[in-house]
C-alpha positions as CSV (number, residue, x, y, z in Angstrom):
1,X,0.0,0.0,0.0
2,X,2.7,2.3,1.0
3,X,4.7,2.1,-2.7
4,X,1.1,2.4,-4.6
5,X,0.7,5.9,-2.4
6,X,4.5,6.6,-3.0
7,X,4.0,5.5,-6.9
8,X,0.4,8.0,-6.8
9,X,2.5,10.9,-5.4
10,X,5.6,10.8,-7.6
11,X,3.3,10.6,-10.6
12,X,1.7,14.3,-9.5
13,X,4.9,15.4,-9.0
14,X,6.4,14.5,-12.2
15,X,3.4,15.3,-13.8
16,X,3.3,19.0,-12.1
17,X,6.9,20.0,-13.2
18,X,7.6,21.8,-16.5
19,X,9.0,19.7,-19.3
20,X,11.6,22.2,-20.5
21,X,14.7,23.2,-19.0
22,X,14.2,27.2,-17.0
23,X,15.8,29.6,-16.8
24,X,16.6,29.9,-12.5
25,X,18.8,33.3,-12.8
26,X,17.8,36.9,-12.8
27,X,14.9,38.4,-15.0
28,X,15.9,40.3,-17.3
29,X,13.7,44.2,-17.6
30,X,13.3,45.8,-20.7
31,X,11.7,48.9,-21.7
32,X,10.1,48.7,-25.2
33,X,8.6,51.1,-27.6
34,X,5.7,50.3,-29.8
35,X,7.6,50.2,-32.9
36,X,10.3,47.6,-30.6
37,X,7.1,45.5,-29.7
38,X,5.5,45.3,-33.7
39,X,9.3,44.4,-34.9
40,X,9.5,41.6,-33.1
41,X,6.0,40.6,-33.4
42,X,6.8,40.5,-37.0
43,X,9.6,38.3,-36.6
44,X,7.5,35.5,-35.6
45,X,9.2,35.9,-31.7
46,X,7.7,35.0,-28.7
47,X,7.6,37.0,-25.6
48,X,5.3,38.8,-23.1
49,X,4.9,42.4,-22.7
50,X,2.9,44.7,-20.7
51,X,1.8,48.4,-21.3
52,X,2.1,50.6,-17.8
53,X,1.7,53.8,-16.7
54,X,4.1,55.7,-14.3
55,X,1.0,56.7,-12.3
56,X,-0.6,53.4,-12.5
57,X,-1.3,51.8,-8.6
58,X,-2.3,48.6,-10.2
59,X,1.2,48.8,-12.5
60,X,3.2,49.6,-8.8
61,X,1.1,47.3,-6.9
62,X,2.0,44.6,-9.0
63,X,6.2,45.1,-9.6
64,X,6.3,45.7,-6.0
65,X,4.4,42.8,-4.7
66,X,5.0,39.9,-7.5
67,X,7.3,40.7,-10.0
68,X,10.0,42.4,-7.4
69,X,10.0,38.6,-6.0
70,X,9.7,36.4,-9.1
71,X,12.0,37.8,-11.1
72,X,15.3,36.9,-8.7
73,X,14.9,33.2,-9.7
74,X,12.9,33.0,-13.0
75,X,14.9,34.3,-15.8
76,X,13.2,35.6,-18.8
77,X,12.4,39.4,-20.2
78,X,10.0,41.1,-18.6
79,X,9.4,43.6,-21.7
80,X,7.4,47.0,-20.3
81,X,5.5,49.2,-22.8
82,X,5.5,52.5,-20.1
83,X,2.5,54.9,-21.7
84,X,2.4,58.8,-21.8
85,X,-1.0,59.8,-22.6
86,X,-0.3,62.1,-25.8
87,X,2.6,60.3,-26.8
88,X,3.7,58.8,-30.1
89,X,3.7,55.4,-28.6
90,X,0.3,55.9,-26.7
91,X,-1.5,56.1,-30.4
92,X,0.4,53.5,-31.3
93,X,-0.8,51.6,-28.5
94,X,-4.0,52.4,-29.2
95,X,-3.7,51.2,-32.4
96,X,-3.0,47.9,-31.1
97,X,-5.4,47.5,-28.9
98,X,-7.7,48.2,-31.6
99,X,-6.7,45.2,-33.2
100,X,-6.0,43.0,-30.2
101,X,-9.5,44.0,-28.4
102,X,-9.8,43.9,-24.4
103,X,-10.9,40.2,-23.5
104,X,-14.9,40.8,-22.2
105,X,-13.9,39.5,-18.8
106,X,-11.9,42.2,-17.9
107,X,-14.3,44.8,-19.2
108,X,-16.9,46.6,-16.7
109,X,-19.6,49.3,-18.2
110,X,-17.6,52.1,-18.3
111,X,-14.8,50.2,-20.3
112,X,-15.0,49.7,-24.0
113,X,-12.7,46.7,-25.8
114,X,-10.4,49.4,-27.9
115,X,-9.2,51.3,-23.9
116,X,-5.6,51.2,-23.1
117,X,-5.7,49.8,-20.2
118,X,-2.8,49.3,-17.7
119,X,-1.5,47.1,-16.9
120,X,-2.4,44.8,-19.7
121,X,-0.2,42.1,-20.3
122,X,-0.2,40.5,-24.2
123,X,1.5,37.4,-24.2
124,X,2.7,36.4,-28.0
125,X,3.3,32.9,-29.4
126,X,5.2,33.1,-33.0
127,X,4.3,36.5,-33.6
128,X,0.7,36.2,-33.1
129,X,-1.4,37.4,-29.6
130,X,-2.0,34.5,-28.0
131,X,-3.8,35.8,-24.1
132,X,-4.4,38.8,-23.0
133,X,-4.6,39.5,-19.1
134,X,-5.4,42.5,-17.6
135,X,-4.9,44.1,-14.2
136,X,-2.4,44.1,-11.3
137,X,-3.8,41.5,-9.4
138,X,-2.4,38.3,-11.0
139,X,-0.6,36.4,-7.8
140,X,2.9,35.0,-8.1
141,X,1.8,31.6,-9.4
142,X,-0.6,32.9,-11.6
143,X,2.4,34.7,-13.3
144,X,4.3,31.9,-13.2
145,X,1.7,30.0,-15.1
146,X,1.7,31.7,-17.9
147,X,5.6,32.2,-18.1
148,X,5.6,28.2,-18.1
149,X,2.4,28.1,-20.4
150,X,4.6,30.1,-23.2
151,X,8.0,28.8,-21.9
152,X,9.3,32.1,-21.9
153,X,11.8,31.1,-19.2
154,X,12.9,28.2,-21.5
155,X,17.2,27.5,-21.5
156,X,17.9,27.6,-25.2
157,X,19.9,24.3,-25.9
């Protein structure tokens, strides 16, 4: 009985672990521009990025109480789009959002699919928009989720 529990738990274990090698050093952060962001987009990359806003409480609460922690052991880019209303890059991130709409679950009344909201984090598989998560309340392992589901902390071999 005690090696069929053993066996039972070992298989969850193995089962719960990623199945590519990751990255365990430093996270790398990277400050993007719109045209940085559509460049590699249309070289077919894969990568996560956010938009913020200097002035954003959801943007702070969120490097201060998940990202400040997770990205000492969980190397990949963290790649920040940082928004000036009445910039160049906020139409341009407007623009994208256009064609990338706000998911519907994130959206309350006031909120329309085409907003810029921050933070909005677009996570891109081969150059295409693959999820879309918005808002500062995404918990460590939440984060980490979604690193692993796009393997954006993978070791290149």
């Amino acid at each position: 009985m005690k090696k069929f529990i053993l066996s039972c738990m070992m298989a969850v274990l193995v089962g719960c672990s990623p199945s590519y090698p990751r990255d365990t050093g430093v996270a790398r952060l990277n400050r993007l521009s719109m045209d940085e962001v559509n460049e590699k987009i249309e070289n077919d990359e894969t990568f996560m990025f956010v938009f913020t806003q200097e002035t954003c409480s959801s943007c702070l609460f969120f490097k201060e109480n998940v990202l400040a922690y997770y990205m000492q052991d969980h190397g990949f880019d963290f790649n920040e789009v940082v928004l000036e209303m009445n910039s160049d890059d906020f139409q341009k991130a407007a623009d994208f959002v256009a064609e990338h709409p706000n998911p519907e679950q994130f959206l309350t009344s006031d909120l329309l699919p085409t907003d810029v909201l921050t933070p909005s984090f677009y996570f891109i598989e081969d150059g295409e928009v693959m999820e879309i998560y918005i808002g500062g309340d995404l918990s460590e392992d939440e984060f980490d989720q979604l690193i692993q589901k796009y393997q954006l902390d993978r070791i290149e071999e």
